[in-house]
C-alpha positions in Angstrom: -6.5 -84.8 -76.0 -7.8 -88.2 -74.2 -11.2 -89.5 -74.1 -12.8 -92.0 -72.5 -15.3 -93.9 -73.7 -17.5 -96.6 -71.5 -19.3 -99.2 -72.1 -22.7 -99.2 -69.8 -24.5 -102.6 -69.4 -27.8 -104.2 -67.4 -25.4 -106.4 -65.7 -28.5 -108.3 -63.7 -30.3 -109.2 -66.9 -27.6 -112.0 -67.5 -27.8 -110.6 -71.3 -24.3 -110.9 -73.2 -23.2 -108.5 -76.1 -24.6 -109.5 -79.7 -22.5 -111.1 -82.1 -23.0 -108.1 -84.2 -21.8 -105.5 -81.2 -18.8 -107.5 -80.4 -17.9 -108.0 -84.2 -18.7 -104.0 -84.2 -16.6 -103.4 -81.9 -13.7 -105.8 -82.8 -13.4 -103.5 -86.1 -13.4 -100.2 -84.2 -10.4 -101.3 -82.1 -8.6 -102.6 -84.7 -8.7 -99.6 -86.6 -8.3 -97.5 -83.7 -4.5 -99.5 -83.1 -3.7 -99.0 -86.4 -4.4 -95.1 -86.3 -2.3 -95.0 -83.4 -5.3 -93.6 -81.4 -6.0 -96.9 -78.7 -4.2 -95.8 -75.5 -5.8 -98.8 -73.4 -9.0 -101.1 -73.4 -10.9 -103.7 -70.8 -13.8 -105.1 -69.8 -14.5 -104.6 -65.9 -15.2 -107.5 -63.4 -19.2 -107.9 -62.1 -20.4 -105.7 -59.2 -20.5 -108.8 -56.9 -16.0 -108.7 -56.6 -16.5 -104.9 -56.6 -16.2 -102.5 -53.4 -17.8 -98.9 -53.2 -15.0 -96.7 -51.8 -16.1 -93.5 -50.2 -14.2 -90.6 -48.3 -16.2 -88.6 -45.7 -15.1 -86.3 -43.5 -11.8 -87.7 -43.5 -12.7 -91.3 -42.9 -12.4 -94.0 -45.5 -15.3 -96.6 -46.1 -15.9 -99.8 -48.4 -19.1 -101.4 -49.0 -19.0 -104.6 -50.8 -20.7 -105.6 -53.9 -23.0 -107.0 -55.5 -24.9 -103.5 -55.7 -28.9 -104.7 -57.2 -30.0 -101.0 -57.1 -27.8 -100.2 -59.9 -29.9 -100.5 -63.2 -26.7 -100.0 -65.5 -22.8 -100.2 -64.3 -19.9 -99.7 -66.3 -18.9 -102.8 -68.3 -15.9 -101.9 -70.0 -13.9 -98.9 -71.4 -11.6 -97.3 -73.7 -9.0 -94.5 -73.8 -8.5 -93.4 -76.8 -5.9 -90.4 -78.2 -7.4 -87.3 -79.8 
């Protein structure tokens, strides 16, 4: 079995990850490759490159970023192997 796991973040705070969370994580996925279990891993690119797809009624639609409503996006994620 899969899993996904994401990372959420305030990306219009301008706030970066602690020392201690990216020193966290560091460990996690380095014990996660050596168990085998780390399928994949990345950090996403900010809203303002991005492009909201939709499909609706059979037509296609893109909206551009940036998207300021959003409170949290998805800053990064992991597949990992059950």
């Amino acid at each position: 079995m899969r899993f996904l796991s994401m990372i959420r973040i305030q990306e219009n705070t301008g706030q970066v990850p602690s020392e201690q969370l990216m020193s966290d994580m560091g460990k996690l996925i380095e014990e996660m490759t050596r168990a085998g279990r780390l399928i994949s891993t990345a950090g996403l690119r900010p809203t303002s490159e991005g492009a909201r797809v939709r499909l609706r009624r059979g037509k296609l639609s893109t909206v551009d970023g940036p998207f300021m409503e959003t409170k949290e996006v998805i800053g990064g994620y992991a597949i990992l192997e059950g």
